[in-house]
C-alpha positions in Angstrom: -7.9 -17.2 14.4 -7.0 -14.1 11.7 -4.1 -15.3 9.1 -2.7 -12.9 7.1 -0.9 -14.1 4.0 2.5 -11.8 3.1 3.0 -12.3 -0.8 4.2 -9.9 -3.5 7.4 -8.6 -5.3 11.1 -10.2 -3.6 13.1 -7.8 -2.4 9.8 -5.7 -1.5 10.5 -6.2 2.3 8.5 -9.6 2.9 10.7 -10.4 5.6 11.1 -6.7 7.2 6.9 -7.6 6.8 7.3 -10.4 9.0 9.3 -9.4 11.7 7.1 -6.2 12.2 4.1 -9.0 12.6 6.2 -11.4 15.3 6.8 -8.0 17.1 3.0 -7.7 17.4 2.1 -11.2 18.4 1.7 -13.0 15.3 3.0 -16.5 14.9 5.1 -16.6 11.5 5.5 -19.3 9.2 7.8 -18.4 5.9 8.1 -20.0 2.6 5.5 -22.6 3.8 4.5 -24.5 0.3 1.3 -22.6 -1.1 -0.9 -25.9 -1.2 -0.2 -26.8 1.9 -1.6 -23.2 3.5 -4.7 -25.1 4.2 -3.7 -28.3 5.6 -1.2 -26.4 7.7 -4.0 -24.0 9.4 -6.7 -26.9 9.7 -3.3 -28.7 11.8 -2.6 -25.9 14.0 -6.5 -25.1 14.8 -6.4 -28.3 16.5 -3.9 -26.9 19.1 -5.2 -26.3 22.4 -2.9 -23.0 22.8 -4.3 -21.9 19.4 -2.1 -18.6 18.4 -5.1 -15.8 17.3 -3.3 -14.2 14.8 -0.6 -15.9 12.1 1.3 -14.8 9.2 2.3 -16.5 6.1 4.6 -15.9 3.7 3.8 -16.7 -0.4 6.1 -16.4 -3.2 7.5 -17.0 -6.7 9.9 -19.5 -5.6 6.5 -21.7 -6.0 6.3 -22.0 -10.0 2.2 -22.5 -9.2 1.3 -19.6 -6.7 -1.3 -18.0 -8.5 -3.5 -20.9 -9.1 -2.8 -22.7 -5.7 -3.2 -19.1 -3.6 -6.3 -18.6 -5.0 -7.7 -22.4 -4.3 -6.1 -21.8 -1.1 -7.7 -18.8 -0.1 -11.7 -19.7 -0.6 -10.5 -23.6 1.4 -8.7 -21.0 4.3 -11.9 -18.3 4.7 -13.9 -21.8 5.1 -11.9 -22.1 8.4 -10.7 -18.5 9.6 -10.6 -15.0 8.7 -7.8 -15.1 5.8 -6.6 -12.0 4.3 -3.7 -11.2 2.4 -1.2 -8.7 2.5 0.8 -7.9 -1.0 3.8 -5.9 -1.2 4.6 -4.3 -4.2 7.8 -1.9 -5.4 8.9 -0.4 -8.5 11.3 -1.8 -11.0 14.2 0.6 -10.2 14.4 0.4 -6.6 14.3 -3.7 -7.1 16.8 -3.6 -9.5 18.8 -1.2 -7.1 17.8 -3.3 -4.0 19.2 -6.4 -6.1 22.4 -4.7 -6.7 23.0 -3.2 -3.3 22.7 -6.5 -1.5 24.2 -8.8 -4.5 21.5 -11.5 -4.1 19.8 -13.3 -6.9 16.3 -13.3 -7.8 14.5 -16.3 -6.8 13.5 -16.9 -10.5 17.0 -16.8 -12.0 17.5 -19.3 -9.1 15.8 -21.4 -11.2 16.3 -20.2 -14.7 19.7 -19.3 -15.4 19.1 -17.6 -18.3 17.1 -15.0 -16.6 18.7 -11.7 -16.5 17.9 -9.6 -12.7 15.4 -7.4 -15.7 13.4 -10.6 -16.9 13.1 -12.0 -14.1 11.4 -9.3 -12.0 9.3 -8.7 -15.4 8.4 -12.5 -14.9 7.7 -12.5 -11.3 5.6 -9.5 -11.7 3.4 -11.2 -14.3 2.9 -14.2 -12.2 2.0 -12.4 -9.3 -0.4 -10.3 -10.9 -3.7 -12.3 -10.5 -2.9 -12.6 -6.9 -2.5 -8.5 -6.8 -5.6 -8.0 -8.1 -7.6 -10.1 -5.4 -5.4 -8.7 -2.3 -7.0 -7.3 0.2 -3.9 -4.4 1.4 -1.2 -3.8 -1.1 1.5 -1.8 -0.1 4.2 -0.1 -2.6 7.6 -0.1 -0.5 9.4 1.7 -2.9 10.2 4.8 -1.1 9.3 3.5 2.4 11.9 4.1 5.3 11.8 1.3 7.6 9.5 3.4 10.1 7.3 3.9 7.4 6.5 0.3 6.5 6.0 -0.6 10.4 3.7 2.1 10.3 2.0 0.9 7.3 1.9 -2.7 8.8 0.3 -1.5 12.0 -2.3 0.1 9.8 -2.9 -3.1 8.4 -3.1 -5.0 11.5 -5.3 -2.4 13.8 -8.9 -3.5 14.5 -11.3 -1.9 11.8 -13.7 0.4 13.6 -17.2 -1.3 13.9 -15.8 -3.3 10.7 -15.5 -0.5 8.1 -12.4 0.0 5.8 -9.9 1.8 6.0 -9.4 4.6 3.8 -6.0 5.6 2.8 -5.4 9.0 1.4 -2.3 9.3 -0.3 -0.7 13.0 -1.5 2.0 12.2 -4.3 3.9 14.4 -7.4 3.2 13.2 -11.1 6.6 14.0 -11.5 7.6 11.2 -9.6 5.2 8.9 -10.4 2.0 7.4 -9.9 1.7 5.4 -6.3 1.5 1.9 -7.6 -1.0 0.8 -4.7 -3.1 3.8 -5.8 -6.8 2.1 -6.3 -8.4 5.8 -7.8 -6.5 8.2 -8.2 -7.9 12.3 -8.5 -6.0 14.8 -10.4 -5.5 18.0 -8.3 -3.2 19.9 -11.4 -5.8 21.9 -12.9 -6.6 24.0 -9.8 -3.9 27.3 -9.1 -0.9 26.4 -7.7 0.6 27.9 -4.5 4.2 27.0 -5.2 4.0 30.3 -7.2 2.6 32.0 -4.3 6.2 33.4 -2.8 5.2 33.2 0.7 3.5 29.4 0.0 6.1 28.3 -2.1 8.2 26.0 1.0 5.2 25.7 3.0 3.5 22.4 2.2 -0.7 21.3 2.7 -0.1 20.7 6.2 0.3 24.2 6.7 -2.9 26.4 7.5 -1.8 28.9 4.9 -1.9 26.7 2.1 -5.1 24.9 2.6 -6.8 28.0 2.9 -5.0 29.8 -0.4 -6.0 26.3 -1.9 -10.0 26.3 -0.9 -10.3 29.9 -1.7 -10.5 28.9 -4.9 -13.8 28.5 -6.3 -12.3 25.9 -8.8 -10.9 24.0 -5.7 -14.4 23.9 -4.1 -15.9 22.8 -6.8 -13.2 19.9 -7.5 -13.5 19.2 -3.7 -17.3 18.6 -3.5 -17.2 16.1 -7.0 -14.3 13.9 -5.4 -16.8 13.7 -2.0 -19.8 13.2 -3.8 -18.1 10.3 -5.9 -16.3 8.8 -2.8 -19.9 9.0 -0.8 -21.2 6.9 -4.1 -18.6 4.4 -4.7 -17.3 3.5 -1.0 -20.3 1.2 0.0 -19.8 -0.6 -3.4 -16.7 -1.1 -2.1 -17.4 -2.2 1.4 -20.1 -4.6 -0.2 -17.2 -6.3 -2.2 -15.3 -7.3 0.8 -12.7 -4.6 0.8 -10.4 -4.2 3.8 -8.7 -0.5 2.5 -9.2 1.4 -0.3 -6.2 3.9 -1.2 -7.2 6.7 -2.1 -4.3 8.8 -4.5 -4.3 12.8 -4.9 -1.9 14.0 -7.6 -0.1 17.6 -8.1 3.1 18.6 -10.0 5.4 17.8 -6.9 2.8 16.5 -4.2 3.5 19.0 -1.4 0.5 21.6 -2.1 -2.5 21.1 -3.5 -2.4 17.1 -3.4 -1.8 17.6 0.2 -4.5 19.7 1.3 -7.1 17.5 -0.8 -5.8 14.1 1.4 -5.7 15.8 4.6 -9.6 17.4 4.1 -10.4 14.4 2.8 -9.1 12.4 5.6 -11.0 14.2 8.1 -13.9 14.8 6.1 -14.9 10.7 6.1 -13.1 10.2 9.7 -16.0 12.2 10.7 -18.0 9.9 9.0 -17.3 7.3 11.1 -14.6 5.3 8.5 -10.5 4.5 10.2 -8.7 7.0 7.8 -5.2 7.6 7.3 -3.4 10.5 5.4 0.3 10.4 3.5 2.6 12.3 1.7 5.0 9.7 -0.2 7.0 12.2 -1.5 8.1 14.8 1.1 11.2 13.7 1.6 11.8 14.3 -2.3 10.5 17.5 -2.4 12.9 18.5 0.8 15.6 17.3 -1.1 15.3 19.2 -4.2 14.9 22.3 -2.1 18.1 22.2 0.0 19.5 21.1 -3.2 18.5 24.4 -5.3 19.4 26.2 -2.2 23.1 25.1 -1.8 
C-alpha cells in the first residue's frame, strides 16, 4: 500500500488536496489524530480488500504534530511506502483566504488571544520541522483550482524507472520568490528581451525569444554552469530519498528569460531519462499588467 500524508499551512487547500486524491482512487481519512497514523494503517493492512493507495490528512489542530509526525513516519515506512505531501501558501493570500471565507484559524480555536496574524506566524513555526523533511511541497498561493489538480497528479503519477521528478519553475523577483523553490538560479544578469520591441509581449514559450535569449554568449555560458551543477548535485539528491526537486529560474517579471531557462532545462534532463515538468507561476500576472497598461 502507498500512503501519502497531506499536512501544511490551513487554508492552503488541504481539503481541495483530498478530494483531488478520492477522485483518483485513494481512500481518505482526515484529521485522523497524528499518533494514531500508525496503529490506523497496521488496522487496515489487515483488510482483505486492502485499498493500494490512502491519504491522510495532518494538522495544527494537534498541539504535538511535529514530534508525533516525525515518530510516525520512520514506524509507517516500516510497514508501507509513506510519503508526505505539504502544502504551503504565503501570508497574504491566507490572511485574504481567512477573510474571504470568515473562518477562524484552528489555533485561535484554541487560543483566543491569537490574532488571524499570530496565529498563522505560530502555525507556520510549528509546521516547520515537518516542511523540511517533506518529500512534495507545494505553494498554493497563486494556484487556480486546475492548477493544484494538476500539481496533485504530478505528485501522484508513477516515477519513471523510480527517478525524481524535476520541477522547473519560471517566476518574477518582482513578485516574489516561489516558496517551494528548493534552488533557485538567477537569470537577471543576462540581456533582457522585454526591451526588444518585437519580444516585448512574447514570452519564453515563443521560438523568438528563446533564440534572442541563447544568442547570447552570456546566456550560454549561464546555461552550461546551471547543467553542469544540476548533473552534480541531482544524484546527491536522489541518494537522499528525494521524490521532486523544484527547480526555480528567476527574471524581473518571469515571462522571458526565466522561461526559456525552465523550458530548455526541462527538456534538456527529460532527455536524460528524469519525469520533468515546466511552469510559469506568474503568467497570469504578467497578462494582467499588460492589458492593464494597455486600457
Amino acid at each position: 500500500m502507498k500512503l501519502l500524508i497531506v499536512t501544511g499551512m490551513s487554508g492552503s487547500g488541504k481539503s481541495k488536496a483530498m478530494k483531488m486524491l478520492e477522485d483518483n482512487g485513494y481512500y481518505c481519512m482526515d484529521n485522523l489524530p497524528t499518533k494514531l497514523f500508525s496503529n490506523f494503517v497496521n488496522m487496515m493492512l489487515q483488510m482483505d480488500d486492502l485499498p493500494k493507495y490512502m491519504a491522510i490528512t495532518a494538522d495544527a489542530r494537534n498541539p504535538h504534530i511535529a514530534e508525533e509526525l516525525t515518530g510516525e513516519i520512520e514506524e509507517l515506512r516500516k510497514m508501507v511506502e509513506a510519503k508526505i505531501l505539504y502544502l504551503d501558501t504565503d501570508d497574504s493570500n491566507l490572511l485574504k483566504r481567512y477573510k474571504e471565507t470568515r473562518r477562524l484559524h484552528p489555533l485561535m480555536v484554541f487560543d483566543s488571544k491569537l490574532d488571524l496574524k499570530a496565529a498563522i506566524a505560530e502555525e507556520r513555526h510549528q509546521l516547520e520541522s515537518i516542511r523540511q523533511i517533506s518529500d512534495y511541497i507545494i505553494d498554493t498561493s497563486e494556484l487556480s483550482t486546475a492548477e493544484l489538480r494538476e500539481k496533485i497528479l504530478q505528485v501522484i503519477s508513477e516515477d519513471a524507472e523510480g527517478r525524481m521528478k524535476l520541477n522547473f519553475v519560471a517566476f518574477g523577483y518582482k513578485y516574489g520568490i516561489p516558496a517551494d523553490a528548493d534552488l533557485v538560479f538567477d537569470v537577471r544578469c543576462l540581456p533582457n528581451p522585454f526591451y526588444r520591441p518585437e519580444l516585448k509581449n512574447l514570452t519564453g514559450m515563443d521560438k523568438e525569444v528563446r533564440d534572442y535569449v541563447m544568442a547570447q554568449n552570456e546566456s550560454r555560458a549561464l546555461y552550461k554552469r546551471i547543467v553542469d551543477y544540476l548533473e552534480c548535485t541531482l544524484p546527491m539528491y536522489e541518494k537522499e530519498g528525494k521524490a521532486q526537486l523544484v527547480v526555480g529560474l528567476g527574471c524581473t517579471g518571469g515571462q522571458h528569460r526565466s522561461l526559456t531557462f525552465a523550458i530548455l532545462l526541462a527538456e534538456y534532463f527529460e532527455k536524460q531519462g528524469y519525469v520533468t515538468q515546466k511552469w510559469s507561476r506568474d503568467k497570469n500576472k504578467n497578462v494582467a499588467e499588460i492589458k492593464q497598461r494597455e486600457g
